[in-house]
N, C-alpha and C positions, 0 to 999 in steps of 0.2 A: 555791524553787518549781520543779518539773518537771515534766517527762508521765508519771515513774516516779510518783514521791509522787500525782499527780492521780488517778492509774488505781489506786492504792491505795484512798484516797479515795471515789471513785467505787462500788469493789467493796463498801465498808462503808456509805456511803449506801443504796446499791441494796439490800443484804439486810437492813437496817431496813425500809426501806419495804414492798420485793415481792416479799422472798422468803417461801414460804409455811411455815410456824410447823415443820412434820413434815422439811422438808429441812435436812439440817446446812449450815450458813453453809458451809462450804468447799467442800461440791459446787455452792451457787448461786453462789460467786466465780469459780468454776472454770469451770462453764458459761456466765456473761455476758463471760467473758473469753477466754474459747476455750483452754482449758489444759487442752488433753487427758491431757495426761501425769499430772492428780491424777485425772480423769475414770476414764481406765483405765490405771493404772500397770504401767509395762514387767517385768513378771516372770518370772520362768520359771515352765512348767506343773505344779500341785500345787503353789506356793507356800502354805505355811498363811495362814490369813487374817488372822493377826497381824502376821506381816511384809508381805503387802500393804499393810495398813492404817499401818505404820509407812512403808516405801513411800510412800504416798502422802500422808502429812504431813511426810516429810522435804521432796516436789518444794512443797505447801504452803509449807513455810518459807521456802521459797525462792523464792516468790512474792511475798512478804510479805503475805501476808493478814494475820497478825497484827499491819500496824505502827499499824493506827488499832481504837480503838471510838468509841462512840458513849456519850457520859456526858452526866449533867446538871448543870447551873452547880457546884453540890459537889463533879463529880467522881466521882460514882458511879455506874459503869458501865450500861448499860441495855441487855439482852442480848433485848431482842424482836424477831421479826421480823415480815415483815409489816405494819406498823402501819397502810399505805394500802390492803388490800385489802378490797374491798367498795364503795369508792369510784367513782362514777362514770368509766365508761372506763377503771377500772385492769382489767388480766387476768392470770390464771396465765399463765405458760409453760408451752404443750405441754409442754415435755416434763417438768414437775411436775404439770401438771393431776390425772391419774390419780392419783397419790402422795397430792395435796392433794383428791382429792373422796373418796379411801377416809378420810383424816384427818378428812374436814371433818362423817361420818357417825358418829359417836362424839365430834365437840366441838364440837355446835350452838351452844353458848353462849358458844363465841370469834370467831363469823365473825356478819356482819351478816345479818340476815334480813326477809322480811317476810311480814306476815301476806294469807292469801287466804283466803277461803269456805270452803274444804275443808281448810286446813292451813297450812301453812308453806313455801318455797320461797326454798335458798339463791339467793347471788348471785352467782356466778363464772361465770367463762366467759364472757360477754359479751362476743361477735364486734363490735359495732356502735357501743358506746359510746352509744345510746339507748335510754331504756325505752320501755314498751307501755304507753303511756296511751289509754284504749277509753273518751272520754267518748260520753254520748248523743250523738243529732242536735241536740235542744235547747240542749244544752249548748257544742258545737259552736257553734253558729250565735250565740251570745249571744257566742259568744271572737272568731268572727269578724267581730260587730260592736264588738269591744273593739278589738282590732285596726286596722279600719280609722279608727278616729279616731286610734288612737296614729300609724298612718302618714301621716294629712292633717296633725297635729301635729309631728311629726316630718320629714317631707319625703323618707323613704325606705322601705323595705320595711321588715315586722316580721317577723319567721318564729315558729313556733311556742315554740321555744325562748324566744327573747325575752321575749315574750307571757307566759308563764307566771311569767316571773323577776319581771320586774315588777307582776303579780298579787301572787307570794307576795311582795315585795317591801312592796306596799299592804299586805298583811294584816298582814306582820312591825311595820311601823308600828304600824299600828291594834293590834294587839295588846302589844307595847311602852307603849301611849299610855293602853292601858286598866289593863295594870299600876302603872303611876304615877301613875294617877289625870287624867291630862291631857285634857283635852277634846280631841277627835280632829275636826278640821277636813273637811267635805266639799263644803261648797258655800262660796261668796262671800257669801251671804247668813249666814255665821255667824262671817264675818271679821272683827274690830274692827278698821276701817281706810277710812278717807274716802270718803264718795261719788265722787269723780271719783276715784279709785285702783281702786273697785271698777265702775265705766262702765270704763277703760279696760281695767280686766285680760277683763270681757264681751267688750268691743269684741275684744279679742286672740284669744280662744275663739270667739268666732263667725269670723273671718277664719281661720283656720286649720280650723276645723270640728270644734273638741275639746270635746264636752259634759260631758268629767270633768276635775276641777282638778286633781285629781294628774298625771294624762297631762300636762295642760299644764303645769302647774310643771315638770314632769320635762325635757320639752319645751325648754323655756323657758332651763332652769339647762345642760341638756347643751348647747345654742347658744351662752348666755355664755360657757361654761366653754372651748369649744373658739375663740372671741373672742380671752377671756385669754391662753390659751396662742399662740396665733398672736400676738396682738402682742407679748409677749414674747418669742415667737423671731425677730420680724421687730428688736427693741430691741437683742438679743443679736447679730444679723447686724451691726446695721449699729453698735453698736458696736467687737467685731470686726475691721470694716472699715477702722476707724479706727487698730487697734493694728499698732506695730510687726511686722514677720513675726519677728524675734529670739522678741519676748511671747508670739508665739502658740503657740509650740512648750510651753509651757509650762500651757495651759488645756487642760484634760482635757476637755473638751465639746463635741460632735457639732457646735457651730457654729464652735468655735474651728479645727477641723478643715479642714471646709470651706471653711474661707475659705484654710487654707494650700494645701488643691489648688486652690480657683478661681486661686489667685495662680502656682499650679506651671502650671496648665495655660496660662494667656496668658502666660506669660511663654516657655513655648514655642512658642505658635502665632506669639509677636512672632521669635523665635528663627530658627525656620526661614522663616517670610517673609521676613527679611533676607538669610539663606546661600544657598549655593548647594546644589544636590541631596543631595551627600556629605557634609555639614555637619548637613543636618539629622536630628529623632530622631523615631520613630516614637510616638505621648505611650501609655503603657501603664502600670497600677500598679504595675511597679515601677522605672520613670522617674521617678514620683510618688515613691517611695518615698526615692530615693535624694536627691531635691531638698532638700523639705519633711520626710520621716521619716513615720508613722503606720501602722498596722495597715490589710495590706491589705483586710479586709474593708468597711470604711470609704473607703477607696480606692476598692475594688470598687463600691461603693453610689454613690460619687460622680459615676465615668466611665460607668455604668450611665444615670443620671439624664440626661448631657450629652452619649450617645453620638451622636446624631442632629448634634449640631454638631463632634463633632471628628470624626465618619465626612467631613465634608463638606472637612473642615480639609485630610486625610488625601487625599483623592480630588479634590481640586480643586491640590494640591501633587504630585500621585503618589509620595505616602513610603509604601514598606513597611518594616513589621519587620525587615527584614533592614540598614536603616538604621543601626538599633542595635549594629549589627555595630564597633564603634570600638575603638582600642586605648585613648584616652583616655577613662575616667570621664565622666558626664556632669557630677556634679557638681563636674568639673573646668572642663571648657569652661562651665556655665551656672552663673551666680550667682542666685539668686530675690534683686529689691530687698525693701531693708529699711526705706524709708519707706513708707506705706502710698501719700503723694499720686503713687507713680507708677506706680498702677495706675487705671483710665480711674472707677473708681469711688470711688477714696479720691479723686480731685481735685474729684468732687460734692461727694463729704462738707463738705472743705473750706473748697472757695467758698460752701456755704451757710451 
């Protein structure tokens, strides 16, 4: 694995999905890659356009544009391009636009379309990534009282977007439910389910102010669900907490992480409290790095998160960056422990 092979990759991905059907794969690899030299190959004046064109597939080759396709589980090649255009917020590139809308005028029936009052009207080019939905005022106003019960139910804003998903979302239901034959649930009153289950789930809908039970299920399930996940990331911390720092290095997961720079970072803030000026290290990600080990963007994310108390660490010690400045390694002079109980939070774990 490399940033050569990635960027290869990458170029054959990309002309699957967005390059548009009329442009040959090599000029759109050429131009999301910046390679001028296939773009406009270096020739002398009057070149015939055969040796151009060989020209210009020889600097090709040499790109490796040809070292991936795109096959199916079989194996057999799949040579389209395009495949995501017409998609919401995908766009031409300027500079095929023109190419692709004289193309797209003699092959209506390869590009996505929809129907209007007067005709038909492609879909490219779309600066904004939103459509032009023109409901009534009526129409409107019945969304905005849809709305505001999802947001007394919910406890945050809804924006239009939203709103909509979870209509078509109802309907996909309802629609699903009719195909199968299943009785499609709309009220409490068609629940087969206990009287005191069906007072409480009322009780819950009137306290919130949600007159429709889907809202409130929805409601309801995205609060458990986000419950779930929070106590299991809080079970995964504070197991974590527990493990050896050897262990941790070896758990691929955003908490196992964290817990090795919460460990990197007090174990220098104990560091330099102890030494004297010249002694100490300024804590930066790749301080972090050289301790504990990890990708600095995770790094990043973490000293981000705690900057507010090591800025204090920092300025209340007067350590600069140029601290850093040593001829000995850090992870020379600093060892991070390898029991958990000697850091001020494995010894909670502990004793409890």
């Amino acid at each position: 694995m490399s940033v050569h092979n990635f960027r290869g990759m990458y170029a054959r991905i990309a002309t699957f999905w967005y390059a548009p059907p009329p442009v040959a794969d090599i000029n759109y690899m050429a131009q999301i890659q910046g390679h001028r030299f296939v773009l406009e190959p270096r020739v002398e004046p009057g070149t015939p356009p055969e040796e151009v064109e060989k020209t210009r597939l020889n600097y090709a080759s040499n790109a490796n544009y040809a070292d991936y396709k795109i096959a199916d589980k079989d194996g057999n090649i799949d040579g389209r391009q395009g495949v995501r255009l017409g998609m919401p917020g995908v766009n031409v590139l300027d500079v095929f636009l023109k190419e692709y809308e004289t193309w797209a005028q003699t092959h209506v029936d390869q590009i996505q379309i929809v129907t209007k009052r007067k005709g038909r009207r492609k879909l490219f080019g779309n600066k904004t990534g939103y459509s032009t939905y023109k409901p009534t005022v009526n129409t409107r106003e019945w969304g905005d009282d849809l709305r505001e019960r999802m947001q007394r139910a919910l406890g945050r804003e809804v924006k239009d977007d939203e709103l909509l998903r979870r209509a078509f979302a109802a309907c996909e239901m309802q629609s699903a439910s009719q195909r199968s034959g299943a009785a499609v649930v709309t009220s409490l009153d068609e629940m087969n389910i206990p009287a005191e289950t069906r007072l409480l789930l009322q009780e819950g809908m009137a306290l919130t102010g949600a007159s429709d039970l889907l809202a409130y299920l929805i409601a309801a399930g995205e609060r458990e669900a986000r419950n779930l996940r929070n106590q299991a990331r809080r079970h995964d911390t504070e197991r974590y907490a527990r493990m050896p720092t050897s262990k941790l290095a070896g758990v691929k997961v955003p908490e196992a992480g964290n817990e090795r720079y919460r460990r990197a970072v007090h174990t220098l803030m104990q560091w330099n409290e102890e030494h004297r000026p010249l002694e100490r290290w300024y804590i930066t990600t790749l301080s972090i790095q050289k301790l504990v080990g990890g990708r600095k963007e995770a790094i990043n994310a973490y000293l981000d998160a705690h900057q507010d108390e090591i800025r204090t660490h920092h300025d209340e010690l007067e350590i600069k960056p140029s601290y850093n400045r040593k001829a000995e390694p850090i992870n020379v002079m600093i060892a991070i422990p390898e029991d958990p109980i000697a850091f001020p939070w494995g010894r909670i774990e502990v004793e409890e």
